[in-house]
Backbone bond lengths (Angstrom), bond angles and torsions (degrees), N, CA, C in turn:
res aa  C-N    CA-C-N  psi(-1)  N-CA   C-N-CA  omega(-1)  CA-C   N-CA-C  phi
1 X - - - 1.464 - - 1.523 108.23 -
2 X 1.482 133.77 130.90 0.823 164.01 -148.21 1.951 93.77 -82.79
3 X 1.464 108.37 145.07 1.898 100.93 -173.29 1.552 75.78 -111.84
4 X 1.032 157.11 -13.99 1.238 124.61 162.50 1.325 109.74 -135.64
5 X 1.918 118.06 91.99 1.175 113.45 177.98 1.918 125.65 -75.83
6 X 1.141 106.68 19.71 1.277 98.38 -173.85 1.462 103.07 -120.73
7 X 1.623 114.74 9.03 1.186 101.14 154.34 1.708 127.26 -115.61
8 X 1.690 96.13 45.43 1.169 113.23 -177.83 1.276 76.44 -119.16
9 X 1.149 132.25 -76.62 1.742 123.22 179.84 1.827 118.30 -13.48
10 X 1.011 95.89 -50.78 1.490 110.03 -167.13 1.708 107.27 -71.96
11 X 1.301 109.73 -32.06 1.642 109.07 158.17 1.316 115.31 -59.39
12 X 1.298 118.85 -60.21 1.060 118.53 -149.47 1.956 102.98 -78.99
13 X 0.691 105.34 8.85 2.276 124.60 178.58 1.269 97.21 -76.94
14 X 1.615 126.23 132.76 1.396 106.12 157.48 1.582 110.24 -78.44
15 X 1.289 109.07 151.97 1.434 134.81 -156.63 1.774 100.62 -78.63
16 X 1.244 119.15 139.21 1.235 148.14 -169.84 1.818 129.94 68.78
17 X 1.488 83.63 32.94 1.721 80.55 163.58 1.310 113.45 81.82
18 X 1.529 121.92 151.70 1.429 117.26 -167.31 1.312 118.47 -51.80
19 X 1.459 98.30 -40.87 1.875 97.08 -154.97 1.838 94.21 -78.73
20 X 1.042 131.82 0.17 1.495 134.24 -167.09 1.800 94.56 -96.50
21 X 1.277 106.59 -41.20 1.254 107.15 -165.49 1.497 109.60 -84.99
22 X 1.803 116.60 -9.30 0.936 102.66 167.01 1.615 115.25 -97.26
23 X 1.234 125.33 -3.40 1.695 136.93 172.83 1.230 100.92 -29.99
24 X 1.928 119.21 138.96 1.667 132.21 -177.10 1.660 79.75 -73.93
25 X 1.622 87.01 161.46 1.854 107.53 163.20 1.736 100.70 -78.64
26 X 1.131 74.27 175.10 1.630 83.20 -171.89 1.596 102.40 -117.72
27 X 1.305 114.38 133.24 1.415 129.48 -174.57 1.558 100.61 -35.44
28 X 1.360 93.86 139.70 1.736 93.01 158.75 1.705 111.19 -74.08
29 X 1.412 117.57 152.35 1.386 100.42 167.97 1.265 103.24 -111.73
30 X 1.737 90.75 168.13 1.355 106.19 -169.95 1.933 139.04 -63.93
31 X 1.001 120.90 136.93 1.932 118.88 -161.21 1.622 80.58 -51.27
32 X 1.214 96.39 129.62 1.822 102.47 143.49 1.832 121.95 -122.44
33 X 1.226 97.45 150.13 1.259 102.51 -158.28 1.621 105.49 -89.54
34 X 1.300 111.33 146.08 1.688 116.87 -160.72 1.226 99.57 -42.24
35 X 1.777 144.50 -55.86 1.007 143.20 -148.64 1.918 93.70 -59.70
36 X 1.381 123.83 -63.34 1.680 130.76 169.45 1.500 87.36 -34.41
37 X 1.280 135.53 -88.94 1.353 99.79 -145.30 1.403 122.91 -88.93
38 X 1.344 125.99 14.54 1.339 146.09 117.60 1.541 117.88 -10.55
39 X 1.129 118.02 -61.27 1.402 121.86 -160.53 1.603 92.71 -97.81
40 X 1.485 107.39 -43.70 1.838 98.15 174.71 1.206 115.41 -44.56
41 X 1.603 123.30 -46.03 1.490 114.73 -162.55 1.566 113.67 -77.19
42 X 1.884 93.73 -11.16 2.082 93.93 172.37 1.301 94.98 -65.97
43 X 1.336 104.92 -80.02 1.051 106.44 -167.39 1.802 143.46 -16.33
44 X 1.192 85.49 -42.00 1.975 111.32 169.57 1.565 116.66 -55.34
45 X 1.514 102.15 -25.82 1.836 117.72 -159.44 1.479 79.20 -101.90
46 X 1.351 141.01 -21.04 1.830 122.15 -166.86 1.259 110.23 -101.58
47 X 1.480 91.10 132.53 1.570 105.47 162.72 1.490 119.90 -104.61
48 X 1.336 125.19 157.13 1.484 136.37 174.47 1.119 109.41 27.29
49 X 1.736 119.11 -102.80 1.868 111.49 -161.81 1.654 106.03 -70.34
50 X 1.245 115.39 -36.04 1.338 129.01 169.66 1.887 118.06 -37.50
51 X 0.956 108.95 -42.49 1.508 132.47 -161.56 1.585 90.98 -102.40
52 X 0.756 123.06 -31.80 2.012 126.37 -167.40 1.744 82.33 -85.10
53 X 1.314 124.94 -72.98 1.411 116.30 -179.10 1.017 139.44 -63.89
54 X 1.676 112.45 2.87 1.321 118.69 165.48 1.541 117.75 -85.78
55 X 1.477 106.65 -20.65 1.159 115.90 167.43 1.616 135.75 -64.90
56 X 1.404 93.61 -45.11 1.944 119.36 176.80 1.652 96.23 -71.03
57 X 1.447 130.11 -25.48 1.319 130.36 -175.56 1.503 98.18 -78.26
58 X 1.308 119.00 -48.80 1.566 124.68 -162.16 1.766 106.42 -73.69
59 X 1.191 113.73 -29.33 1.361 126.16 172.06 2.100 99.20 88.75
60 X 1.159 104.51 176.27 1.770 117.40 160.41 1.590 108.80 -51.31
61 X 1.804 98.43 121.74 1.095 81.24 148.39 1.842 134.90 -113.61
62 X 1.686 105.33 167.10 1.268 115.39 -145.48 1.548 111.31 -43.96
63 X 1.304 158.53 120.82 1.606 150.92 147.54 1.658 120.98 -26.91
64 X 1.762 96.23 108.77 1.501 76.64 153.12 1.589 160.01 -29.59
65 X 1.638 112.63 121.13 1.532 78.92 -170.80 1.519 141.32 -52.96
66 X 1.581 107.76 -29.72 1.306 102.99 161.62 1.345 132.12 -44.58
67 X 1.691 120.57 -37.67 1.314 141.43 169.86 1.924 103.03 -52.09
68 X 1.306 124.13 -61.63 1.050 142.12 -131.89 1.346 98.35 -65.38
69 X 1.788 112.51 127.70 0.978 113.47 165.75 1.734 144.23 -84.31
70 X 1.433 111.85 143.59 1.303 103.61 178.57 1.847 148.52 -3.43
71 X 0.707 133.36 84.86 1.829 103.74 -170.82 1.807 109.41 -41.60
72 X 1.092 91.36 144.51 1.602 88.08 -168.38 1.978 90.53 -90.37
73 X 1.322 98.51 148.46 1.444 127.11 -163.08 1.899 94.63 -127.71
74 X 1.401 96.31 128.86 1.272 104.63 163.47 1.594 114.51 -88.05
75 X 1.693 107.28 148.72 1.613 114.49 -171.07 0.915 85.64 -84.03
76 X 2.130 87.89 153.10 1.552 109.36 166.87 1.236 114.31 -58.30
77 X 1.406 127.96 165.93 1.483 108.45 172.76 1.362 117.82 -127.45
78 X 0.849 94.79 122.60 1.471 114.44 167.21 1.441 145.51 -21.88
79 X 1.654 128.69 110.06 1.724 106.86 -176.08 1.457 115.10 -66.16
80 X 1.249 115.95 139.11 1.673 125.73 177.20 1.684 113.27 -58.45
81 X 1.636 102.81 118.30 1.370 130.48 143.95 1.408 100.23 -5.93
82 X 1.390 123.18 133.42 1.366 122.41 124.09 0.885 132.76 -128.54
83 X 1.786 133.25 154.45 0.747 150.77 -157.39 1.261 118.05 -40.81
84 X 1.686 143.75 121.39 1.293 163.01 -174.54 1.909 107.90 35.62
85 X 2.006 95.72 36.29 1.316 85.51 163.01 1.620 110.61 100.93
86 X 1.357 106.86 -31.65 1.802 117.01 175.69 1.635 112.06 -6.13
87 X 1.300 101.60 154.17 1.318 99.96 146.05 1.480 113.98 -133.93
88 X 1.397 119.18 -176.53 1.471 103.20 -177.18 2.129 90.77 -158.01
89 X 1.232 75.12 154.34 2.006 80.50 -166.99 1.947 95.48 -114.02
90 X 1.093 134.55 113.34 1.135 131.45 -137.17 1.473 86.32 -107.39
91 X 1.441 133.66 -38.02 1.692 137.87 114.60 1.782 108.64 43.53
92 X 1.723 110.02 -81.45 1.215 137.94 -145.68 1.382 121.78 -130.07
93 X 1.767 96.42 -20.59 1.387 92.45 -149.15 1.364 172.61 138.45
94 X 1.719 72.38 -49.41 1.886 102.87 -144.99 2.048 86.00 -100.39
95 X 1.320 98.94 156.59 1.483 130.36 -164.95 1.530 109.41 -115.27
96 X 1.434 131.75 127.17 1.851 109.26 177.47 1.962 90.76 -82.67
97 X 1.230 68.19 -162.12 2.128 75.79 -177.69 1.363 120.06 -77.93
98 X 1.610 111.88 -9.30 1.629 90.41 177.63 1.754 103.42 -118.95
99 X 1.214 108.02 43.67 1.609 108.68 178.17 1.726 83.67 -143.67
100 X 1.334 126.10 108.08 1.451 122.20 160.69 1.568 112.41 -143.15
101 X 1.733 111.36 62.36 1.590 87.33 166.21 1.192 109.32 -107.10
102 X 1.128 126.23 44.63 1.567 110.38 150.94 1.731 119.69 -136.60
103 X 1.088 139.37 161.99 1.649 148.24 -134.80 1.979 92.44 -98.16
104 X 1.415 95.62 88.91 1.792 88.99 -178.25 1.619 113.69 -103.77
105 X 0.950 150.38 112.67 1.894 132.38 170.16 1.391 110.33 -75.69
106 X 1.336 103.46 135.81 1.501 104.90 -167.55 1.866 122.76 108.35
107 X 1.287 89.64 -13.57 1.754 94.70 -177.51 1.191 114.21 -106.40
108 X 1.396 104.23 143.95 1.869 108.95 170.01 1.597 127.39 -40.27
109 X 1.309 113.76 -11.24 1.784 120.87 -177.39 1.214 80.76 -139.48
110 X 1.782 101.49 171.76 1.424 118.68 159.54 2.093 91.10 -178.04
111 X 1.273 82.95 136.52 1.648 81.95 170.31 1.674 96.57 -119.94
112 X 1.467 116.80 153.28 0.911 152.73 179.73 1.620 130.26 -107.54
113 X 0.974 146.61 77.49 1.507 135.83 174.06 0.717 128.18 -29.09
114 X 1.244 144.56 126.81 1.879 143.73 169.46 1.622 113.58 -130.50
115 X 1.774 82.66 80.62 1.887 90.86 -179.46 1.181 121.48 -65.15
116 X 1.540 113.99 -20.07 1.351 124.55 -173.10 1.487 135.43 -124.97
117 X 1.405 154.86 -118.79 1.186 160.19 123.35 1.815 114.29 -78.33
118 X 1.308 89.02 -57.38 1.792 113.94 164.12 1.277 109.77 -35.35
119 X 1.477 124.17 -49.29 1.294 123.31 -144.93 2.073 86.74 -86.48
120 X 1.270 94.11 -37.82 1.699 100.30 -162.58 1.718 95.77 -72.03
121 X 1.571 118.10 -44.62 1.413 109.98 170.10 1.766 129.55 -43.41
122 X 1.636 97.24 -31.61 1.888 114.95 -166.90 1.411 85.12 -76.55
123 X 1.559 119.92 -59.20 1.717 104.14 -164.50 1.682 115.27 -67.82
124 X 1.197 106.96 -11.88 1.444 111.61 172.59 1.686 115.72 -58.89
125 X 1.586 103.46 -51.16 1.129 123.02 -176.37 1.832 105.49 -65.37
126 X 0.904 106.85 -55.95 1.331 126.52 169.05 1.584 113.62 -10.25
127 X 1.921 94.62 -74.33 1.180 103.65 176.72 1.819 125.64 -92.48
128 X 1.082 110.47 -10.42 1.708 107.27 149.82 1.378 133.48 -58.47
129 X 1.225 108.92 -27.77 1.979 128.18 160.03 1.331 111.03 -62.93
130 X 1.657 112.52 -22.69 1.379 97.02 -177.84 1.578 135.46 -144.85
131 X 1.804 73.87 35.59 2.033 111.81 176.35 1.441 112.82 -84.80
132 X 1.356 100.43 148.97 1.814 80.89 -170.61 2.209 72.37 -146.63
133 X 1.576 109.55 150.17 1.245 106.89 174.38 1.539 125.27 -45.42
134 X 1.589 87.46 159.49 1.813 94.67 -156.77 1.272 128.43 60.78
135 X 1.141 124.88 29.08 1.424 130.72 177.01 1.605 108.37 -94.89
136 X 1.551 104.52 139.95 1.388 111.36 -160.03 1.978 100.26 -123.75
137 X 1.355 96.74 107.84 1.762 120.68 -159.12 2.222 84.31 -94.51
138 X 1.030 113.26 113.35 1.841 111.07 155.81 1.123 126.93 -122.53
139 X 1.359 103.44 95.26 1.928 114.63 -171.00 1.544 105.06 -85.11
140 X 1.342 126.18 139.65 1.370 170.23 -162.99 1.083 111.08 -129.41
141 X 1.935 109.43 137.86 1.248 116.64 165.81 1.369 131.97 135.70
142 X 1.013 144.37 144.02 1.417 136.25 -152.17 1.470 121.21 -85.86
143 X 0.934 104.41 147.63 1.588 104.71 -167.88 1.699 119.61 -33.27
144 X 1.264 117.22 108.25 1.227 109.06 -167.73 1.343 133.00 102.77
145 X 0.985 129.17 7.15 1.474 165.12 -141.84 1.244 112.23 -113.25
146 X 1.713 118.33 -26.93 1.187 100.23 -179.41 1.349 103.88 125.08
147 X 1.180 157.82 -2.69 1.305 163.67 -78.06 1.593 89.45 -151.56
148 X 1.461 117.93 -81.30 1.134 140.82 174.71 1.541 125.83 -40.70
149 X 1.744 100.11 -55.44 1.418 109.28 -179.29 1.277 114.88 -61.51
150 X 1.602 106.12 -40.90 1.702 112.24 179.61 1.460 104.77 -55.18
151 X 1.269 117.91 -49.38 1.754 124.24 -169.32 1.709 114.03 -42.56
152 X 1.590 91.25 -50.78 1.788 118.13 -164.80 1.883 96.37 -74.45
153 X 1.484 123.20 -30.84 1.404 128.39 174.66 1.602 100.90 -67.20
154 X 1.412 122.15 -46.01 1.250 119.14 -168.93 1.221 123.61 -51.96
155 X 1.793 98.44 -57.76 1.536 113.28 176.64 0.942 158.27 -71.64
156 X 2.005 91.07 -5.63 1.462 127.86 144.24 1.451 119.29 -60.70
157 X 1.504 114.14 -58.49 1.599 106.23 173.29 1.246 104.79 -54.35
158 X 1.495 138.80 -26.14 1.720 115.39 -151.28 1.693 89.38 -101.39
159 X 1.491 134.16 -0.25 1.580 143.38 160.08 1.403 83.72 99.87
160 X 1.359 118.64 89.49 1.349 116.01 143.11 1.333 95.48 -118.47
161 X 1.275 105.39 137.50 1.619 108.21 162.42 1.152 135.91 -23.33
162 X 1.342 123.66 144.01 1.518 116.20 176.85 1.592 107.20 -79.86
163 X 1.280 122.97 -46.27 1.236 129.22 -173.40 1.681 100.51 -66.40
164 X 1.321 140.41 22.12 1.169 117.55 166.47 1.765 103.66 -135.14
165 X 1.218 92.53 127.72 1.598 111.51 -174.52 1.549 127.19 -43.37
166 X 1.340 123.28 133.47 1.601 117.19 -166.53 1.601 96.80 -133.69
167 X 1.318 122.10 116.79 1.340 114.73 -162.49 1.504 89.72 -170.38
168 X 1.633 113.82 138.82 1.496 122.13 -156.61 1.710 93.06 -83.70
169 X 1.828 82.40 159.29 1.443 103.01 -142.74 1.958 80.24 -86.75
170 X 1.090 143.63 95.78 1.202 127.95 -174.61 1.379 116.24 -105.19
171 X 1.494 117.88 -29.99 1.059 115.98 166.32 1.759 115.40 -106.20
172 X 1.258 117.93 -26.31 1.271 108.83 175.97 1.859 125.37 -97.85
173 X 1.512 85.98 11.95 1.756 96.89 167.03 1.412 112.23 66.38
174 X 1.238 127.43 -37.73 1.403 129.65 -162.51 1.494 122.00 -146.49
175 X 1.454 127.72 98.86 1.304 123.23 -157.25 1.885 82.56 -115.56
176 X 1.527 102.84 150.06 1.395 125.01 154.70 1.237 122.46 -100.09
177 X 1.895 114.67 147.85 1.336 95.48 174.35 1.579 83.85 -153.18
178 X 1.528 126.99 170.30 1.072 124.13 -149.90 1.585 103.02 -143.50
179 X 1.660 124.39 96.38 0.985 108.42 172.06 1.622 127.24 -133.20
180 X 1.600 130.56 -106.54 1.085 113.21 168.98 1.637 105.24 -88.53
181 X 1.764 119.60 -1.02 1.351 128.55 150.95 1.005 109.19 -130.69
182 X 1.935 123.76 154.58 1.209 135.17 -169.79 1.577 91.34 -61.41
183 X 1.742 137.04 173.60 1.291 148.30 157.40 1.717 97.02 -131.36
184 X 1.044 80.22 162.40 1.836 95.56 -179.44 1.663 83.68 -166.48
185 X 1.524 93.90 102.48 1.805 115.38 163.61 1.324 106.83 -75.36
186 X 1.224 119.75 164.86 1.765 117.61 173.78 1.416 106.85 -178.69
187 X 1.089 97.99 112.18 1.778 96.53 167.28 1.582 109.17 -122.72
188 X 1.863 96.70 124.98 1.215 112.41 -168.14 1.614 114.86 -118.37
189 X 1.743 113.10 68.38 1.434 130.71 177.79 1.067 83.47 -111.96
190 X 1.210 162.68 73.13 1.333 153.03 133.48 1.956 110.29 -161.56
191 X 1.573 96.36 10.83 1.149 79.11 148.03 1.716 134.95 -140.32
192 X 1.211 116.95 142.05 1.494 140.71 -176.74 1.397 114.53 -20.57
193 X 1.184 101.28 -67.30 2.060 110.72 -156.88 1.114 100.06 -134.69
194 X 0.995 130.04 -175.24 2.051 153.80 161.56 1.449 89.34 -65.82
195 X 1.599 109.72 -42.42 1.775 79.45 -170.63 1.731 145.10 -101.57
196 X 1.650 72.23 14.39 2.061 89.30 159.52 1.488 90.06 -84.05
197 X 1.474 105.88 -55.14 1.594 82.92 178.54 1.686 154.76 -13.28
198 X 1.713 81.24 -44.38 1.828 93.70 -170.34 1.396 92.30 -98.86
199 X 1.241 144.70 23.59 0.850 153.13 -160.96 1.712 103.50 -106.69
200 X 1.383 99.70 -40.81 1.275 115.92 173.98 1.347 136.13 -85.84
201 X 1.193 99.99 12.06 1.616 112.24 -177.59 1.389 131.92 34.20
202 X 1.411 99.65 38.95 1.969 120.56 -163.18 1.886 77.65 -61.43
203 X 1.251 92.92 -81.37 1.884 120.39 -142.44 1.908 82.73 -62.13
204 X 1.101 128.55 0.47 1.665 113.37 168.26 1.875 96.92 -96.25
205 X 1.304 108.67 -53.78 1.589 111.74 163.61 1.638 120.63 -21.96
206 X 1.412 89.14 -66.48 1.826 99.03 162.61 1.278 120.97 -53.84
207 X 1.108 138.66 -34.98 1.670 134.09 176.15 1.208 107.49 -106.41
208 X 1.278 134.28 40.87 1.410 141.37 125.45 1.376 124.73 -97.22
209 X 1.456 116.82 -12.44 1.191 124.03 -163.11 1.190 164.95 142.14
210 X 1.673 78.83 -32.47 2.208 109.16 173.80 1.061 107.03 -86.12
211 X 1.256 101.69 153.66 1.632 120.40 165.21 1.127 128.22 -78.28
212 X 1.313 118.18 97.07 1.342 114.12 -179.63 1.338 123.24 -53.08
213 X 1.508 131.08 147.38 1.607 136.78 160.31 1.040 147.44 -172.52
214 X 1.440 85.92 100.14 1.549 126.98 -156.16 1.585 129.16 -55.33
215 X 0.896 130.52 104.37 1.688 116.50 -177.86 1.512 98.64 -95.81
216 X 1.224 138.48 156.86 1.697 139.85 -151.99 1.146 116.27 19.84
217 X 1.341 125.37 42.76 1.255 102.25 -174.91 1.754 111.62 -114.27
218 X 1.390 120.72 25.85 1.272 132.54 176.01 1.709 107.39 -56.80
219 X 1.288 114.89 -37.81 1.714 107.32 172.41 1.333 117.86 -73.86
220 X 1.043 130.04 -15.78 1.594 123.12 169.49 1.670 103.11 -118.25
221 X 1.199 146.24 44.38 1.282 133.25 142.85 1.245 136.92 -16.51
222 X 1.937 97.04 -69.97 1.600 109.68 151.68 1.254 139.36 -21.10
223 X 1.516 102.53 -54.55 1.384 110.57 -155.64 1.807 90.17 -103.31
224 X 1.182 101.87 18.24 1.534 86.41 165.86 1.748 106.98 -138.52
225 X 1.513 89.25 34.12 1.652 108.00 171.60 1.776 130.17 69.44
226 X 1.522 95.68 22.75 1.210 116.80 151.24 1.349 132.13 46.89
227 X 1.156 149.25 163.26 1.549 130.93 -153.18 1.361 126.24 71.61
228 X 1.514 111.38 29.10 1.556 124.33 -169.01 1.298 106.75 -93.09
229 X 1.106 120.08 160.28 1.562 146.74 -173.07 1.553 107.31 -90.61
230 X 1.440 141.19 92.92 1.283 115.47 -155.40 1.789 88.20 -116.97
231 X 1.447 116.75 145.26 1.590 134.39 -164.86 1.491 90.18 -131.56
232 X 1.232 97.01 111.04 2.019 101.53 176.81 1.740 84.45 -95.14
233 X 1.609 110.74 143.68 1.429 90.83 153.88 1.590 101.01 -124.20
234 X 2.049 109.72 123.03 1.213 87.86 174.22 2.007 115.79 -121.66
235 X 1.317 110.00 174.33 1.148 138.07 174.04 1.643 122.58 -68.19
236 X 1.115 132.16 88.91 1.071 130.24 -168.85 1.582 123.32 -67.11
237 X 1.122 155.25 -169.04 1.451 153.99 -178.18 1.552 99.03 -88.40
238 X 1.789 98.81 -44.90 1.761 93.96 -164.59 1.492 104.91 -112.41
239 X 1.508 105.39 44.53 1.431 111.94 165.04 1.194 122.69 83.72
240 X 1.086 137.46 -6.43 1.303 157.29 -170.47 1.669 112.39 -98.07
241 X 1.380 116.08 124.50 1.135 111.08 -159.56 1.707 107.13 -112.25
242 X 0.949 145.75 -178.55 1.788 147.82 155.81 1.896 94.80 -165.68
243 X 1.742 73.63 174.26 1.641 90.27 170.62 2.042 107.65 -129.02
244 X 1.349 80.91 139.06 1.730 102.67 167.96 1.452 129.11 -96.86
245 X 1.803 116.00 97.94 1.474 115.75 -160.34 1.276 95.25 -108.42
246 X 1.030 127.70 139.88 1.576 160.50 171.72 1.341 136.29 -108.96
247 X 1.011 152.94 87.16 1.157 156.27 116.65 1.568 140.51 -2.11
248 X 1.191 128.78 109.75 1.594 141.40 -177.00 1.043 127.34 -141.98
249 X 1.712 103.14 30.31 1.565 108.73 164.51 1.454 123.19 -174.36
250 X 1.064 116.13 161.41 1.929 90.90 -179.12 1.366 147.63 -76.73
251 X 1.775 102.89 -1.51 1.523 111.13 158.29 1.519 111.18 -81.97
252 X 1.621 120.08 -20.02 1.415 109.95 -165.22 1.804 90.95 -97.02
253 X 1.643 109.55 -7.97 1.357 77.24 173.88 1.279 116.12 -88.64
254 X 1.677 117.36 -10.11 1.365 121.18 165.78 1.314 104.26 -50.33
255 X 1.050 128.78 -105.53 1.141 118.28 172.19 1.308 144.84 1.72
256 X 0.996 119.67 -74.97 1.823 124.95 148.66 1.993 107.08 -6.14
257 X 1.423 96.90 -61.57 1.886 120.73 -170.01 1.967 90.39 -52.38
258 X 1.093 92.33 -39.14 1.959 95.93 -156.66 0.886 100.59 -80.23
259 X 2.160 125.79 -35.52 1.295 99.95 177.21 1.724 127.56 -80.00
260 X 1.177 102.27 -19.67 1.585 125.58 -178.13 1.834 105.34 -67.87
261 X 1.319 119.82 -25.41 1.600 130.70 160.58 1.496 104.75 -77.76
262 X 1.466 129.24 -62.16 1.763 103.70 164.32 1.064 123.04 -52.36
263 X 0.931 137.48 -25.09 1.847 127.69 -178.82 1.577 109.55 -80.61
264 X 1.584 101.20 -19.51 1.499 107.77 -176.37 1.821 107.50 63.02
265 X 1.185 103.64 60.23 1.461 100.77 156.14 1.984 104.18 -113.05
266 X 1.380 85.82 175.20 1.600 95.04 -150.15 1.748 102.17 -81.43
267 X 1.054 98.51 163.24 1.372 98.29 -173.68 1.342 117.42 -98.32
């Protein structure tokens, strides 16, 4: 019998205690092939620039497939946007009102170029050939723009004298002028409501006969019986100026047609 049997016990225990003996195995790892540990043991010997160019030499390595990204695919592509929605009837031609860059007769918009003085005098003329009483003219546009000159071109084509002065009505709102049709000038930036408006007896002016022509007067259209001819004139970035005519009714779109036939754009 053994004088110390419990250190035969203690051999025969696996060694480090319960919780050791119950520890998972540890994965085998995976075979690598001489060339892998080839490059491991460079790798081990490099420092800094050495180690950076062993890398750019070795290239990327490959992504898991789970990792792996897409092949990149070009988008379908798309028909081109236009401008505020337009439509266009390829049919005719024809443009609705908020798509107009090109020169149509017959359409609710039309812009016009005005490279010159000339050019702004011709559309003046243009549309005095093809005013007929009660016609309601609403010029637009920023100070300087053209507002005036167009007015003073008009009232020459419609025979107002040269010797009598044409100059916006700014403080007295309402200028007369007298030719082979009555005019009633009016510039309405200084006034408030509809009811300075009626104050002015524009829209009674109009149903006797004159031609109305309006400088600001795009907020009361309505109230000055509507169906007006509206001529934005604007200012371009690179200096270049035109005018934007509009239409909102069916004498002004007559009209509109007549002036776009004097200028001779195409139909």
């Amino acid at each position: 019998m053994a004088l110390f049997p419990h250190r035969q016990d203690r051999a025969r225990r696996p060694q480090g205690g319960f919780f050791l003996s119950r520890r998972p195995r540890a994965r085998p790892r995976p075979l690598r092939s001489p060339r892998q540990h080839r490059h491991r043991a460079e790798r081990r010997h490099l420092r800094g620039p050495q180690q950076h160019a062993f890398f750019l030499r070795r290239g990327p390595r490959p992504r898991p497939r789970h990792l792996a990204r897409a092949p990149h695919r070009r988008p379908a592509r798309q028909p081109p946007l236009r401008p505020h929605g337009g439509r266009h009837d390829r049919a005719d031609g024809r443009h609705d009102r908020h798509d107009v860059p090109v020169l149509k007769r017959g359409a609710l918009a039309t812009i016009v170029p005005l490279p010159t003085r000339r050019a702004t005098i011709r559309l003046a003329r243009a549309v005095a050939a093809a005013l007929l009483p009660g016609d309601l003219l609403i010029l637009a546009g920023d100070l300087g723009a053209g507002k005036t000159f167009f007015t003073r071109a008009l009232c020459r084509a419609l025979g107002v004298p040269s010797a009598e002065p044409i100059t916006s009505p700014t403080f007295t709102l309402v200028h007369e002028h007298a030719g082979k049709l009555p005019i009633a000038h009016a510039d309405l930036y200084r006034i408030a409501d509809e009811d300075e408006l009626a104050h002015l007896g524009l829209r009674d002016r109009r149903g006797e006969g004159a031609v109305l022509v309006v400088e600001w007067g795009a907020p009361y259209a309505a109230a000055l019986g509507g169906d007006a001819l509206s001529v934005t004139f604007e200012v371009r970035a690179d200096g270049t100026r035109r005018a934007r005519i509009e239409a909102d009714g069916a004498r002004s779109a007559t009209l509109l047609a007549a002036v776009s036939k004097g200028l001779g754009m195409s139909a």
